[in-house]
N, C-alpha and C positions, 0 to 999 in steps of 0.2 A: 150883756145879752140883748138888750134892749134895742141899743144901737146898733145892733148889726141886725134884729130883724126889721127894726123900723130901713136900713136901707135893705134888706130885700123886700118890702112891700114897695119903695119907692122904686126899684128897681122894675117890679113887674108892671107898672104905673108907666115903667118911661118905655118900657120894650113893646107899651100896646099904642102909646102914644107916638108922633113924625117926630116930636121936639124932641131936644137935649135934655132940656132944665130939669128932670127929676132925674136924669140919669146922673146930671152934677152933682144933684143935694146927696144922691146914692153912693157916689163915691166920697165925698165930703163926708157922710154919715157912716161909712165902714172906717177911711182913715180915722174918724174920732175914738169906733169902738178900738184900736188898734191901739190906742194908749194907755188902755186900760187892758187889754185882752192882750198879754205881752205874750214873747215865744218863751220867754222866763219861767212865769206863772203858767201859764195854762196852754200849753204847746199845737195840742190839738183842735183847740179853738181857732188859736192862733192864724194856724194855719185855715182852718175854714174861712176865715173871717178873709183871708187873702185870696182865698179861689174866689169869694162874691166879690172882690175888690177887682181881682181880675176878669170876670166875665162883663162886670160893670161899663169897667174900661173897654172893652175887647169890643161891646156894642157902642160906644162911643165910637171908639176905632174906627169901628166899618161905617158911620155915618159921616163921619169926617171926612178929610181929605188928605189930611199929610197925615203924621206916624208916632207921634209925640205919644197919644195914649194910647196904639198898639204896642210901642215899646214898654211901656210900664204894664200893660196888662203882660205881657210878657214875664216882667221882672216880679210883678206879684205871680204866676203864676210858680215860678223857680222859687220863687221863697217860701211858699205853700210845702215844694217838695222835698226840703230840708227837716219835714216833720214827717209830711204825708209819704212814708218811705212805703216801697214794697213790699217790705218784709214785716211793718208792723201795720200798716192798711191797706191791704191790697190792693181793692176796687176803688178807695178813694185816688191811690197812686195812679190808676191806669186811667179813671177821669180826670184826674190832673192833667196827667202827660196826654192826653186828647183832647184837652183846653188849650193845656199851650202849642200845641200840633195845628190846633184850629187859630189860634192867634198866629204862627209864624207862619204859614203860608198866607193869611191875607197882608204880613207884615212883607215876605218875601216879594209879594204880585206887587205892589204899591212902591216897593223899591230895587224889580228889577235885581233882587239876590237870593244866586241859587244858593249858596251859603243857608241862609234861610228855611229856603226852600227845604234843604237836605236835610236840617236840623228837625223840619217837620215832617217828614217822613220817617226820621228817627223815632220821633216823639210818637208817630200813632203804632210804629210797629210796636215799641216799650208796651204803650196800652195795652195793644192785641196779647202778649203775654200772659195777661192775667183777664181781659173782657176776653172769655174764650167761647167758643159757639156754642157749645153745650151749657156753661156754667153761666153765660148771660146773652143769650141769642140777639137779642133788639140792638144791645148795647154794643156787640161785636159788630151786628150790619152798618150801625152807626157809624162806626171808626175804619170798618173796610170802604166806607162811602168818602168820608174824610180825605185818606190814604189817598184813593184816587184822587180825589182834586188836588192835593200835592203834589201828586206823581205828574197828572197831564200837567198843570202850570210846569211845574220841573223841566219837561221832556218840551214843550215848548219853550223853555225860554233856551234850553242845550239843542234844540234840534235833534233829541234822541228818538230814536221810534222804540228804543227798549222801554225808556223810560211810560213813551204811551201804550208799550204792548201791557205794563206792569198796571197802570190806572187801570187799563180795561179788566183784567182779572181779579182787581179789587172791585170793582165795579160786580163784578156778577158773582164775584162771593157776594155782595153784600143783597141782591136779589135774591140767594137763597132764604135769606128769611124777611127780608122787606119784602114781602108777599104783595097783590095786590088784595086778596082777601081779606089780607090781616091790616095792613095798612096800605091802605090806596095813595093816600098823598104823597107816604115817604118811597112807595114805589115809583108812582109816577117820578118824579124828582129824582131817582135815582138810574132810572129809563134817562131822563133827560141826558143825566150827566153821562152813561155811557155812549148814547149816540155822540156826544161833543167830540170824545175822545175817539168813537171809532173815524169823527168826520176830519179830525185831526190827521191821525192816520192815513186817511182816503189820502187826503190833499197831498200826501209824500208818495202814495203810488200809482202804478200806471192804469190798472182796472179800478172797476167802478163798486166793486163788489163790499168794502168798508161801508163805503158812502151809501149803497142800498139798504147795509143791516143800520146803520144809525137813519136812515128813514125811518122804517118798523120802530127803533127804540122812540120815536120823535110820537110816532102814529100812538104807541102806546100809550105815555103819558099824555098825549092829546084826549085820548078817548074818558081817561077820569076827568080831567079838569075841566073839561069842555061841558060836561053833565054839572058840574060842582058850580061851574058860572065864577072860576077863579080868572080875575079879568089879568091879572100883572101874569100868570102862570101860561094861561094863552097866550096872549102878545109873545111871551120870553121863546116858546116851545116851538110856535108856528114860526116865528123868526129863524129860527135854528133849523127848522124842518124847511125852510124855504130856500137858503141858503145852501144846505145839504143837496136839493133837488137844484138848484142851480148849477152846482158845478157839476150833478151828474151830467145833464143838458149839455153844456157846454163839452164835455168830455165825450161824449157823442156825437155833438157835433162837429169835436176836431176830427176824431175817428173813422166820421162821415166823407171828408173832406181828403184824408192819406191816401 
């Protein structure tokens, strides 16, 4: 017990820190409780002990660059759900399979496999199952938000507009209850991510009219971060909003020109 909470303190240590090195001692310190916290003896520790092992990883993952510890966050995440079943813990089952949803698509973008990709869209719709909008609202808009960014990397790397029509309506489920009243940031942020995909979109068709509503999503989440004085959230959003307004431009200006 020890060791695994001494690594989620280091853990929450390395997620506020730019460096690695507590995130290392953090997986260092779960693998050790790991030998004592077997799937033998104590199953459902066990398994806990591998969802911290796997988020661990999983933030590693994404600060790194190649894929070494997205696949093992991955592989802790699977081992987790050899205990963490559905029918004997539900809500831990459908955070699982939303952990590893969220580790296979940044596994998938990083190497170009819709395989991947597919598998994580598998994995959040499993979630959705049991995060159900009534029975845990924040948690469902969470994995509907997820879903999406699946779906759009997906339908971008296959050239599908299904695939991005499907992110968008993950998308605005998840705005049903990502409120901006109730939480402004995960609004904003979830504004963002459906402008990408409608600007996605745009860019396959002939009007401008995609490209206009992911303006407005841009404008939106501009409007909280911009008071909140979130510097990486502006850069990120105005980039995308500028972008967005380019190719309208340009698309009127071809139109000007026929």
């Amino acid at each position: 017990m020890t060791q695994n909470n001494l690594g989620t303190a280091l853990q929450t240590l390395g997620e506020r820190e730019s460096g690695t090195a507590r995130l290392e001692e953090a997986v260092a310190t779960y693998r050790a409780a790991l030998q004592e916290r077997t799937r033998e003896r104590v199953p459902l520790d066990w398994a806990m002990t591998q969802i911290n092992l796997g988020n661990a990883l999983a933030t590693l993952g994404e600060r790194e660059h190649g894929t070494a510890r997205l696949r093992q966050a991955v592989a802790a995440y699977r081992a987790a759900l050899l205990e963490y079943t559905r029918d004997r813990t539900p809500l831990d089952w459908a955070m699982t399979q939303n952990n590893l949803g969220t580790a296979l698509q940044t596994l998938g973008t990083r190497e170009r496999s819709a395989a991947r990709l597919v598998d994580a869209v598998a994995a959040h719709r499993a979630a959705l199952l049991e995060q159900t909008r009534n029975h845990v609202p924040l948690d469902w808009a969470m994995t509907q938000n997820n879903l999406g960014a699946a779906l759009k990397t997906l339908g971008e790397q296959e050239g599908s507009t299904a695939r991005l029509e499907e992110a968008v309506t993950a998308y605005r489920a998840a705005l049903h209850d990502y409120t901006r009243d109730r939480v402004p940031l995960d609004w904003a942020m979830t504004q963002n991510n459906l402008g990408n995909a409608l600007q996605a979109l745009g860019e396959r068709e002939n009007d401008t009219a995609r490209l206009e509503e992911s303006l407005s999503c841009y404008d939106g989440a501009l409007s909280v971060v911009v008071p909140a004085n979130i510097a990486s959230r502006i850069e990120m959003y105005r980039r995308n909003r500028d972008r967005a307004a380019g190719l309208i431009a340009r698309r009127r200006s071809l139109a000007g020109k026929a």
